[in-house]
C-alpha positions in Angstrom: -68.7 -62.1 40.4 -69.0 -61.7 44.2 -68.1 -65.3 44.9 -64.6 -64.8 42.8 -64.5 -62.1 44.8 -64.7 -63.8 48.3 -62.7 -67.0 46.8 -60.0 -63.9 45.9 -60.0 -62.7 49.4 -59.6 -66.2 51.2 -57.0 -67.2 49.2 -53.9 -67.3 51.7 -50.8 -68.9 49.0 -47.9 -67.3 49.4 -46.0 -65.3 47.3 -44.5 -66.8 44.0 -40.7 -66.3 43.2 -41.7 -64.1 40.7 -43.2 -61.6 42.7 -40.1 -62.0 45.3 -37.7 -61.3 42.2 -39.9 -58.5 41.0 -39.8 -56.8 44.0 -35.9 -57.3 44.8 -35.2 -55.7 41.2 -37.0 -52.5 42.1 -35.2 -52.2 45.7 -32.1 -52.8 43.4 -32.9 -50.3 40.9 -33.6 -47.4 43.9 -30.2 -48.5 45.8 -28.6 -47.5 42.5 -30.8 -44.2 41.8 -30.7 -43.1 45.5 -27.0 -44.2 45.8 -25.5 -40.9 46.3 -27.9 -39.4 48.3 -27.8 -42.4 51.1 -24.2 -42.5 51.7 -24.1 -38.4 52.3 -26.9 -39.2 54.8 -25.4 -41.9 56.1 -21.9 -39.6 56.5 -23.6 -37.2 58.1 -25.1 -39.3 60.7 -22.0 -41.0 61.6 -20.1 -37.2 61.9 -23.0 -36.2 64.3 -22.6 -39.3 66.1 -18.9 -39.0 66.7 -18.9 -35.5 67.1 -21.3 -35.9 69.8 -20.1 -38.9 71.5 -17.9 -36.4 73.5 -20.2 -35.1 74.7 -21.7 -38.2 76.7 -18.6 -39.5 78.4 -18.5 -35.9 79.9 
């Protein structure tokens, strides 16, 4: 048991193109979910930004 564990830990292959397309579906999936909620933040930045940006070229 401890040798599979020490083979298990030296193993250095990469990751497969499953995993890769595992993990793109759940960025995916919490784009979607979150959608609404980033572009209000991302709105509000951009208003701060450009209603401070006045403020510097003074």
């Amino acid at each position: 048991m401890w040798n599979r564990w020490k083979q298990f830990m030296k193993d250095e292959s990469g990751i497969t193109t499953v995993e890769i397309i595992l993990i793109l579906v759940v960025l995916i999936a919490l784009v979607l979910i979150f959608k609404e909620q980033m572009t209000d933040i991302v709105n509000n930045i951009f208003k701060t930004i450009t209603s401070q940006s006045g403020k510097i070229l003074k």
